[in-house]
C-alpha atoms as an extended CHARMM CRD file, in Angstrom:
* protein
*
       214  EXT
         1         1  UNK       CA            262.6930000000       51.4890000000       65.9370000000  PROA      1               0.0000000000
         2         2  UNK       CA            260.9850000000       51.9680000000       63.1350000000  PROA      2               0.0000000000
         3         3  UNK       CA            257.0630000000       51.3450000000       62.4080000000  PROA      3               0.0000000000
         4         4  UNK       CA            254.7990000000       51.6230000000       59.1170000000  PROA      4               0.0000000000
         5         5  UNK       CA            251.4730000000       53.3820000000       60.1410000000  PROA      5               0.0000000000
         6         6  UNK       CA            249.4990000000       50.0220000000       59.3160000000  PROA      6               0.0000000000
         7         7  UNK       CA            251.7790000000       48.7350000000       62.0400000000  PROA      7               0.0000000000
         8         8  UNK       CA            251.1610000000       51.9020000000       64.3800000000  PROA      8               0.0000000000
         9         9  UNK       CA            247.4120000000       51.6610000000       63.8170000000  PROA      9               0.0000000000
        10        10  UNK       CA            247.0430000000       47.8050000000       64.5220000000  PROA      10              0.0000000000
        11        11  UNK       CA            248.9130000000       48.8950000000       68.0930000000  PROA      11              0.0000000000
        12        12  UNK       CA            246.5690000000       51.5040000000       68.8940000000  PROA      12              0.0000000000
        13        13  UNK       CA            243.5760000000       49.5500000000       67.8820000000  PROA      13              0.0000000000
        14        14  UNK       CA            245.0340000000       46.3910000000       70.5330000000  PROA      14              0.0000000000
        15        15  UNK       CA            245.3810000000       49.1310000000       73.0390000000  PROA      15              0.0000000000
        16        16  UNK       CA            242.0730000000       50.7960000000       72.7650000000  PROA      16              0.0000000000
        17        17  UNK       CA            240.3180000000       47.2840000000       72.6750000000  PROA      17              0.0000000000
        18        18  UNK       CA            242.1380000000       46.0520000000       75.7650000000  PROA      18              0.0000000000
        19        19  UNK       CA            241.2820000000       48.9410000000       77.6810000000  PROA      19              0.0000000000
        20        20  UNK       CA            237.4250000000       48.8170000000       76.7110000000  PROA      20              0.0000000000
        21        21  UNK       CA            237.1630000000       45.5210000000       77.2240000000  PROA      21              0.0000000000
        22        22  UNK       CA            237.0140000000       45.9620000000       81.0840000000  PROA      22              0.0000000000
        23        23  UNK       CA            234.3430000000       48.3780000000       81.1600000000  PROA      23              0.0000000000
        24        24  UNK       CA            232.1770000000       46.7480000000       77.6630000000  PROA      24              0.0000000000
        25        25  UNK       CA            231.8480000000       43.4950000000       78.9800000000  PROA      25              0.0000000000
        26        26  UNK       CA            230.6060000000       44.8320000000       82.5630000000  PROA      26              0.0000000000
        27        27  UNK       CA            227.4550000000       46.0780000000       80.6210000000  PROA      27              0.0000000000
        28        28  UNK       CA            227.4720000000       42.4650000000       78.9450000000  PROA      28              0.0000000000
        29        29  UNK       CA            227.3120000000       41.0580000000       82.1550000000  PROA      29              0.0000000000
        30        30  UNK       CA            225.2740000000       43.5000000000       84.0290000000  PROA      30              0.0000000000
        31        31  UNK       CA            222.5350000000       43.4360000000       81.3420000000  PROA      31              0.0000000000
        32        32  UNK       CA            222.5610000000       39.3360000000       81.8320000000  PROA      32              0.0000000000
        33        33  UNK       CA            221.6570000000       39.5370000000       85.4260000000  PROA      33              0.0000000000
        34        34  UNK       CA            219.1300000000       42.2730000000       84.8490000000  PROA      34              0.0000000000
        35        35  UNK       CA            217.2540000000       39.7870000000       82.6550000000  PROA      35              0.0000000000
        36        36  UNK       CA            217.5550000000       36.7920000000       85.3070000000  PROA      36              0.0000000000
        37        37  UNK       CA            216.7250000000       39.1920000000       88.0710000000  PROA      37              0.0000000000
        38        38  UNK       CA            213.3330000000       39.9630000000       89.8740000000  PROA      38              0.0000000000
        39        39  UNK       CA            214.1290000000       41.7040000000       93.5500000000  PROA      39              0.0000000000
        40        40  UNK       CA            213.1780000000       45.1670000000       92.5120000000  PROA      40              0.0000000000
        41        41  UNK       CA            216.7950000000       46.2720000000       95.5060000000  PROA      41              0.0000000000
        42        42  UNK       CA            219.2300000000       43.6840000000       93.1080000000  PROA      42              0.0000000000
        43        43  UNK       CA            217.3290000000       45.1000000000       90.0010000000  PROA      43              0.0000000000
        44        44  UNK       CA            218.1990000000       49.3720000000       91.1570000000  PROA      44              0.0000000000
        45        45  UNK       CA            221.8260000000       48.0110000000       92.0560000000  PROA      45              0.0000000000
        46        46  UNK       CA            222.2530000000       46.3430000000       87.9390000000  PROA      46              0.0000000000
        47        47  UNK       CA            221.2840000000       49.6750000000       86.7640000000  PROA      47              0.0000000000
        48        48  UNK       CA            223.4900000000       51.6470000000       89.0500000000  PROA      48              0.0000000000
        49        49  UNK       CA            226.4410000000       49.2780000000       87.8450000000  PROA      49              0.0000000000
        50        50  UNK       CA            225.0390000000       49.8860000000       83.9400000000  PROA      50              0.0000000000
        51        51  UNK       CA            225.0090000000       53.1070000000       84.6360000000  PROA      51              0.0000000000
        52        52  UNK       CA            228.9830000000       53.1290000000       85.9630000000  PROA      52              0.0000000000
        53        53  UNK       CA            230.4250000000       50.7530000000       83.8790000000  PROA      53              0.0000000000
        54        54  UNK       CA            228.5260000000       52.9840000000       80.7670000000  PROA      54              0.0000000000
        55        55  UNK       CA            229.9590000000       56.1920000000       82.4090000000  PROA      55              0.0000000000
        56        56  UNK       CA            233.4540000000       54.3470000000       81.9700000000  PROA      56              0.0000000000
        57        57  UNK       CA            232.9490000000       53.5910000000       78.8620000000  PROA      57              0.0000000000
        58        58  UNK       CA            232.0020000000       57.3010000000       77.1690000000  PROA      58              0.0000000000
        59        59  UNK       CA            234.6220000000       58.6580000000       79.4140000000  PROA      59              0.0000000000
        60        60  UNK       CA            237.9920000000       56.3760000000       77.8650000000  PROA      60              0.0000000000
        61        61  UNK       CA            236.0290000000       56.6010000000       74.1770000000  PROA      61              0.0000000000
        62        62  UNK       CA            236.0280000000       60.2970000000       74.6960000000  PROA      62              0.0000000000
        63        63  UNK       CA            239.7610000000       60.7100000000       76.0810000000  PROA      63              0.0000000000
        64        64  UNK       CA            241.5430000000       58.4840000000       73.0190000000  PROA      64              0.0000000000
        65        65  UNK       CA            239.5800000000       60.1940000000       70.4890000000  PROA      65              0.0000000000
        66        66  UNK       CA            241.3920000000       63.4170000000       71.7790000000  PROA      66              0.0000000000
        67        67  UNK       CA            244.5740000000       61.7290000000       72.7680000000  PROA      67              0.0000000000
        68        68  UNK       CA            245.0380000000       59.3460000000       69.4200000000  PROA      68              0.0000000000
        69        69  UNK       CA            242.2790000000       60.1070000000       66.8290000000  PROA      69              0.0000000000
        70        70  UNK       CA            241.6370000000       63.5840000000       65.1490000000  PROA      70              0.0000000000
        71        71  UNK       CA            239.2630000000       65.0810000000       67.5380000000  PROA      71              0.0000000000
        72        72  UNK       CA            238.7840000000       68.9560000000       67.3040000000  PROA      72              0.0000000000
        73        73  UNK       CA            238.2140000000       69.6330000000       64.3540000000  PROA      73              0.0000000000
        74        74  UNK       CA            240.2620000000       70.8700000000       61.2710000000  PROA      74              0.0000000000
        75        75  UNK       CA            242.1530000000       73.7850000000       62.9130000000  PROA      75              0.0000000000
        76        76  UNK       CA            245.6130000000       73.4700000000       64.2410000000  PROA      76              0.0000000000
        77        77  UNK       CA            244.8880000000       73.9480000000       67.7630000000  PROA      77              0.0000000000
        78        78  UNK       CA            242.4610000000       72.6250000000       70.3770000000  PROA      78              0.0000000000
        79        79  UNK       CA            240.5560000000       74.0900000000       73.1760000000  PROA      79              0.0000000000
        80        80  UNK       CA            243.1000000000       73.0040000000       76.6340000000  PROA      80              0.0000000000
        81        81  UNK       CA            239.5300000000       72.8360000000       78.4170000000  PROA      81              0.0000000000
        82        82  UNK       CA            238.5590000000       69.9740000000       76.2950000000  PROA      82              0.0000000000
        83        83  UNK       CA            242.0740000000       67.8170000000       77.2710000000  PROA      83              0.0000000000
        84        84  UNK       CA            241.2390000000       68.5520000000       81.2880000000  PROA      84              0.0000000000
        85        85  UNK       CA            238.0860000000       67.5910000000       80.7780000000  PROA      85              0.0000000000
        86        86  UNK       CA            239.0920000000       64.1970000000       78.9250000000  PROA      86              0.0000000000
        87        87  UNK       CA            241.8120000000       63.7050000000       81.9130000000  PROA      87              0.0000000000
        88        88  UNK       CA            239.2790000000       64.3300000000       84.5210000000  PROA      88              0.0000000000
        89        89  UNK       CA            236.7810000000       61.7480000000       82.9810000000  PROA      89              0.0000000000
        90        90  UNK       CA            239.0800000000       59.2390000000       82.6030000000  PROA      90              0.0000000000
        91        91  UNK       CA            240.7410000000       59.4360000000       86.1490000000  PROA      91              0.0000000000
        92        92  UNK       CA            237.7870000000       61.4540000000       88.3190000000  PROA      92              0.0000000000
        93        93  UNK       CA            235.3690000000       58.6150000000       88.2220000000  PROA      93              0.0000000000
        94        94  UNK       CA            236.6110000000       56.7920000000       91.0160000000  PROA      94              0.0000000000
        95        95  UNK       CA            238.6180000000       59.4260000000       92.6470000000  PROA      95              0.0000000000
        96        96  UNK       CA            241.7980000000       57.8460000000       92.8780000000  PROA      96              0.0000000000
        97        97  UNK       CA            243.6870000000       60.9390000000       91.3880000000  PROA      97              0.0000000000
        98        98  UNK       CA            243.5140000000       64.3220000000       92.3200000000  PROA      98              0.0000000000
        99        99  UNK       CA            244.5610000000       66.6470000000       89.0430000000  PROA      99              0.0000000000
       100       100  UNK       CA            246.5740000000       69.9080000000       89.4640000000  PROA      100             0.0000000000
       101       101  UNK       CA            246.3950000000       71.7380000000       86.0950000000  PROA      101             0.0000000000
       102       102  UNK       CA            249.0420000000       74.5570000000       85.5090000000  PROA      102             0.0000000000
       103       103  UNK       CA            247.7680000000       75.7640000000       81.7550000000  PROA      103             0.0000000000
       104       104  UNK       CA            246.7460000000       79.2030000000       81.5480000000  PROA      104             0.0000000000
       105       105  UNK       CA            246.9190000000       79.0270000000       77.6140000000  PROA      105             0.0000000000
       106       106  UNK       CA            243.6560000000       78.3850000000       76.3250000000  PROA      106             0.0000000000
       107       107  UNK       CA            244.7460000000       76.3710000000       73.3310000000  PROA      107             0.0000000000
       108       108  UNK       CA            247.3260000000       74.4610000000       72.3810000000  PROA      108             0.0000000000
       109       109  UNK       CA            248.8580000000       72.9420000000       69.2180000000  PROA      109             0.0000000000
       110       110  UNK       CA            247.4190000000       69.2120000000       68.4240000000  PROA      110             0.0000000000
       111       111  UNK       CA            250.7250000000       67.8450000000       68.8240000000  PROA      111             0.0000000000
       112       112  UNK       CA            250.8880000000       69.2410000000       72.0090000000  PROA      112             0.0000000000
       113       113  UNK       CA            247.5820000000       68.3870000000       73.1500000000  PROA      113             0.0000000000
       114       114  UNK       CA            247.8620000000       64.4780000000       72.3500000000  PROA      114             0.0000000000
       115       115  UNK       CA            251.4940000000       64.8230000000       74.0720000000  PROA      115             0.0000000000
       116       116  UNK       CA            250.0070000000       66.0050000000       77.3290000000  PROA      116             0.0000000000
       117       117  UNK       CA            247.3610000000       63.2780000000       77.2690000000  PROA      117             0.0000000000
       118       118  UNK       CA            249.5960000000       60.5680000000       76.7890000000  PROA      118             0.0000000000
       119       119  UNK       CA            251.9960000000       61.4610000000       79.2010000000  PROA      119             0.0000000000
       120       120  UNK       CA            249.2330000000       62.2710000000       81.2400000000  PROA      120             0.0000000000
       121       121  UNK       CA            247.5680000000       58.9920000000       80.1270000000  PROA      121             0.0000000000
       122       122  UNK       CA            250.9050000000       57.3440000000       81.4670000000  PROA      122             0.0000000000
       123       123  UNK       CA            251.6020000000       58.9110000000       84.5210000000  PROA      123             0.0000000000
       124       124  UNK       CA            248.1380000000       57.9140000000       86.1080000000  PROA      124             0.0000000000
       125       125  UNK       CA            248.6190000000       54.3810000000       85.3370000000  PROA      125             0.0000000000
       126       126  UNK       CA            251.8280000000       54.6570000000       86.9720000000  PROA      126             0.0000000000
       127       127  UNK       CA            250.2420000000       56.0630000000       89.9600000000  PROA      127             0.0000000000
       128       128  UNK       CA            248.8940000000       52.3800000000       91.0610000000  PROA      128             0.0000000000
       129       129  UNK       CA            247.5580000000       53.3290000000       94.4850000000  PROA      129             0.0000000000
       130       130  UNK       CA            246.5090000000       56.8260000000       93.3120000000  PROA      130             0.0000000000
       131       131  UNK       CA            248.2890000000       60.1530000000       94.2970000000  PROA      131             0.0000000000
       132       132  UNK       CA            248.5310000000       63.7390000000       92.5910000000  PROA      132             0.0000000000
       133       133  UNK       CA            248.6320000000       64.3630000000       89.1640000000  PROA      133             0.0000000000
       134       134  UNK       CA            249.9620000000       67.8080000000       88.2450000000  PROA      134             0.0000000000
       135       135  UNK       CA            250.1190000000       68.9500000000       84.5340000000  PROA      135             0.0000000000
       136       136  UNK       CA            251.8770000000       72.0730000000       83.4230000000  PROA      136             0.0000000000
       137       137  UNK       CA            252.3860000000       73.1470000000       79.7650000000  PROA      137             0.0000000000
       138       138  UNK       CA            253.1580000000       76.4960000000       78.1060000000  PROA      138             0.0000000000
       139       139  UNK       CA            254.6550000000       78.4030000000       75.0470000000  PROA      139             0.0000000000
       140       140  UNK       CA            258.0790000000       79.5350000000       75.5630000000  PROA      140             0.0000000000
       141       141  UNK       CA            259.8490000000       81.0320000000       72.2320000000  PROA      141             0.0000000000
       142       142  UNK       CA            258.2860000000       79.0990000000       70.0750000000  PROA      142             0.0000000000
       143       143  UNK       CA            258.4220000000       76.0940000000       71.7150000000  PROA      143             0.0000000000
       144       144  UNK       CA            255.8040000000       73.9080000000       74.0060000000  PROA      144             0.0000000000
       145       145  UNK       CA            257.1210000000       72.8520000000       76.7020000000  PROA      145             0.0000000000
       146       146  UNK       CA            255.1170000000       70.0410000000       78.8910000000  PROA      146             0.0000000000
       147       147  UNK       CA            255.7420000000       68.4770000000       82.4380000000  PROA      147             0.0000000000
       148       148  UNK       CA            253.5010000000       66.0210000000       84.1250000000  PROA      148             0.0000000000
       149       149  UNK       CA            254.7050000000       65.1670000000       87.9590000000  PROA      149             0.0000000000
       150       150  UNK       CA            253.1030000000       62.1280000000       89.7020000000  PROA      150             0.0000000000
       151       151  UNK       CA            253.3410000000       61.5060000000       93.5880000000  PROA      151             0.0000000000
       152       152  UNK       CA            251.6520000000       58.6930000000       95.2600000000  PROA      152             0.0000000000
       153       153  UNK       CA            252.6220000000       55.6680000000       97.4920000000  PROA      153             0.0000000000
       154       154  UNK       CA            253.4730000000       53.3710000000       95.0490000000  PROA      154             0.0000000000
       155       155  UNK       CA            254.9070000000       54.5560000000       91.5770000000  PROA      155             0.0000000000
       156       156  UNK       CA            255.8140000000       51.6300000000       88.9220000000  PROA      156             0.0000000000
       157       157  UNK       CA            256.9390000000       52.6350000000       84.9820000000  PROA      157             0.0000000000
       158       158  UNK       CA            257.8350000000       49.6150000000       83.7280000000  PROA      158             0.0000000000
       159       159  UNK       CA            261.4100000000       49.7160000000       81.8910000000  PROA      159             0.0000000000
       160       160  UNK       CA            259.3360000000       48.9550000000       78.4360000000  PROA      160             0.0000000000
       161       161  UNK       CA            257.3140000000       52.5590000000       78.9830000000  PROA      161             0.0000000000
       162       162  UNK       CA            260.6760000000       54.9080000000       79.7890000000  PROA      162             0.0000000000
       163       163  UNK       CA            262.4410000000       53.3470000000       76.7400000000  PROA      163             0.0000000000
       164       164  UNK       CA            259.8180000000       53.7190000000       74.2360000000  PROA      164             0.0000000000
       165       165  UNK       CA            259.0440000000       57.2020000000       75.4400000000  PROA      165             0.0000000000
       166       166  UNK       CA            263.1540000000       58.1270000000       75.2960000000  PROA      166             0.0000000000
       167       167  UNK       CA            263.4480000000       55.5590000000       72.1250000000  PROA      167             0.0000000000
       168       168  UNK       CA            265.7290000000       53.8300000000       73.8940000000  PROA      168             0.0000000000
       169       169  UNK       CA            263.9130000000       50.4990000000       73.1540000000  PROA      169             0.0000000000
       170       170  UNK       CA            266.2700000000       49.6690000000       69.5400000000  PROA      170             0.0000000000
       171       171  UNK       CA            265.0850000000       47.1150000000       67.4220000000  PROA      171             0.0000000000
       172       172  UNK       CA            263.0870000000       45.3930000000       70.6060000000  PROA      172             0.0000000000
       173       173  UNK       CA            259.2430000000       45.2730000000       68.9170000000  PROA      173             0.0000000000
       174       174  UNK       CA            256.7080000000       47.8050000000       71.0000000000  PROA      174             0.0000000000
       175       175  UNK       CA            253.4780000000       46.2450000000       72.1930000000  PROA      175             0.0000000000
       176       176  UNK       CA            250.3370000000       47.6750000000       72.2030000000  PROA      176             0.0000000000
       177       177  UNK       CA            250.6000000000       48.7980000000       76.1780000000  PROA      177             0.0000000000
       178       178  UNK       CA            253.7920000000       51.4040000000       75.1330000000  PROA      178             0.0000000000
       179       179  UNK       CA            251.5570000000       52.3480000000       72.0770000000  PROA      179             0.0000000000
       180       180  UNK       CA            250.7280000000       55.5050000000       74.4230000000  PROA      180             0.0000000000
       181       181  UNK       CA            254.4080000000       56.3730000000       74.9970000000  PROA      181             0.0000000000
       182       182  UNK       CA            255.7890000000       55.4110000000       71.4160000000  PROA      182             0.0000000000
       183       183  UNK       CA            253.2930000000       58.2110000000       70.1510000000  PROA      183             0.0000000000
       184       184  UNK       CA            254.5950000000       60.4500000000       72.4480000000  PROA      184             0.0000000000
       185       185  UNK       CA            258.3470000000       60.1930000000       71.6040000000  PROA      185             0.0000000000
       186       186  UNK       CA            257.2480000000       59.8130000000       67.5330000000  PROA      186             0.0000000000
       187       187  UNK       CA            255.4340000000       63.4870000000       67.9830000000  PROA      187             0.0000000000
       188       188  UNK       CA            258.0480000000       64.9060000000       70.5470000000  PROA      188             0.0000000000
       189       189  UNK       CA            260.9920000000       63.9560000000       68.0090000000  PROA      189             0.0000000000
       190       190  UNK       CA            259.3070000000       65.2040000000       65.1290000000  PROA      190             0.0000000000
       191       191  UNK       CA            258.5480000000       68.4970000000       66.9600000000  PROA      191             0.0000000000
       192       192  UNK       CA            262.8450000000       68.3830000000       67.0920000000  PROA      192             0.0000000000
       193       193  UNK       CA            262.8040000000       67.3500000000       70.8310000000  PROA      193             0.0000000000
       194       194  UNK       CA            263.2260000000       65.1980000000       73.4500000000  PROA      194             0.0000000000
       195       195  UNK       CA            261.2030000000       63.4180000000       76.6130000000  PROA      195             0.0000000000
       196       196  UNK       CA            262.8780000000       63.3020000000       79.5120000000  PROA      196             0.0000000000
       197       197  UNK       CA            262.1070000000       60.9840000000       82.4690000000  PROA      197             0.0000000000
       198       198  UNK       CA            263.0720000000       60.5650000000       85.8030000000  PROA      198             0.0000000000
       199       199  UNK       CA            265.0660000000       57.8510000000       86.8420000000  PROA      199             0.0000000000
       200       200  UNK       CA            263.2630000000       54.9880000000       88.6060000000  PROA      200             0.0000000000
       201       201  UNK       CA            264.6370000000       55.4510000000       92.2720000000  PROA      201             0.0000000000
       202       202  UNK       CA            263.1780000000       59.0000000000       92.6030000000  PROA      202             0.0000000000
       203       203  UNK       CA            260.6760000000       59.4450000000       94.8020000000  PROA      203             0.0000000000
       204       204  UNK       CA            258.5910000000       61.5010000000       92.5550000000  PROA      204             0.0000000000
       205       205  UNK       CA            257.3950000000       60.6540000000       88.7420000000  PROA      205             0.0000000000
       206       206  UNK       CA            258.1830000000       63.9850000000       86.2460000000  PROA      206             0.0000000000
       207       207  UNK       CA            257.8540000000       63.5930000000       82.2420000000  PROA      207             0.0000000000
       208       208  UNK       CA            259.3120000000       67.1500000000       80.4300000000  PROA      208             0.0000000000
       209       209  UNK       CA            258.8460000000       67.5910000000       77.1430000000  PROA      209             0.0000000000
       210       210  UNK       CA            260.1990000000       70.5910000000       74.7130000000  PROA      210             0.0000000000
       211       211  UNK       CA            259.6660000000       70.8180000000       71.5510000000  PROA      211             0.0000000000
       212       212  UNK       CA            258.0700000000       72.4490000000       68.0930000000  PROA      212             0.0000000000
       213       213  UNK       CA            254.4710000000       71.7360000000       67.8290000000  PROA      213             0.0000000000
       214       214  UNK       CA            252.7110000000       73.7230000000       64.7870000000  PROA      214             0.0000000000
C-alpha cells in the first residue's frame, strides 16, 4: 500500500496521542484529587501516583522521539546506548519485561536504530503477560542485520501487525496501531530488504531483519 507522508504523519500523530493519553490524563486526574484532598497519607499516595504516571510519561515521549522523530542529532548514526536506554524506560517501569541486549556495536545507522525500536516497540506489546525480550543487531558485509525474540506465557500479534510489517496488508488502509510496523517494513524495504516473522503457532516470537541502512 501506498501512503503520502501527510498521511504517514497523521498515523503517527493518532498513535503517539493514544498511547499518552493513558499516562496524561492520570496526572489530570491525580492533580484533581490532590486539590479535593486533606489526609496528609491520601495526599503522599497522589504524589507518588504524579510522580509514576509523570515517570510514564517522559519515558514513552523519550522512546518515540528516538523511534519516529529525528532524535540524535544531524549525524548518520546514533549512540546504541541511547536506544537501550529508551527500551528500558519504556518497558522497565513496571518490570514486566526483562531485556537481553546482544549489541556490541556502539552505534548504529538511524535506519537501523528506529528499526530495532519498533520491532522492539512491537514485540513487548505482544508479550501481554510479560516474558523476555532479547535484541540482537550487528553489521555483517555491509548490511544490518536485526532480530528481536519474545518468550512469555501468552504471545498475541494480531494478523493486522505481521502483514503490515511483511506488506502483506494490499490495498487494506493501515491504522494508527500498525503505524509502528508499517515504518518498519517502509525503512527495511528501502534499505533493499525484508522482515521476516514467525508464524503464529510458534511458541516463541522472532522478528529478523537484513538490510542496507546508511
Amino acid at each position: 500500500m501506498t501512503m503520502t507522508p501527510v498521511d504517514f504523519a497523521s498515523l503517527l500523530c493518532s498513535r503517539l496521542c493514544h498511547d499518552l493519553l493513558s499516562p496524561v490524563g492520570a496526572l489530570n486526574n491525580g492533580l484533581e484529587l490532590l486539590a479535593d484532598e486533606h489526609d496528609p497519607e491520601m495526599r503522599a499516595r497522589c504524589l507518588e501516583l504524579l510522580a509514576e504516571s509523570a515517570r510514564a510519561s517522559a519515558n514513552k515521549l523519550k522512546f518515540f522521539r528516538l523511534a519516529f522523530g529525528a532524535a540524535g542529532g544531524f549525524g548518520e548514526t546514533v549512540d546504541t546506548r541511547e536506544a537501550r536506554a529508551a527500551i528500558e524506560g519504556l518497558f522497565g517501569e513496571n518490570h514486566r519485561l526483562t531485556l537481553g541486549w546482544m549489541i556490541e556495536d556502539s552505534v548504529l545507522p538511524k535506519p537501523a536504530i528506529k528499526v530495532l525500536l519498533n520491532l522492539a516497540l512491537i514485540a513487548g506489546d505482544a508479550l501481554i503477560r510479560g516474558g523476555q525480550l532479547d535484541i540482537g543487531a550487528e553489521v555483517v558485509g555491509g548490511q544490518i542485520e536485526i532480530v528481536v525474540r519474545g518468550d512469555g506465557p501468552r504471545i498475541v500479534l494480531d494478523q493486522e501487525l505481521r502483514d503490515a510489517l511483511t506488506g502483506a496488508q494490499g490495498d487494506a488502509p493501515v491504522t494508527p496501531r500498525a503505524a509502528a510496523a508499517f515504518l518498519v517494513h517502509a525503512l527495511v524495504e528501502q534499505g533493499g530488504g525484508v522482515v521476516q516473522v514467525s508464524p503464529p503457532d510458534a511458541p516463541v516470537l522472532l522478528f529478523g531483519a537484513a538490510f542496507r541502512a546508511g
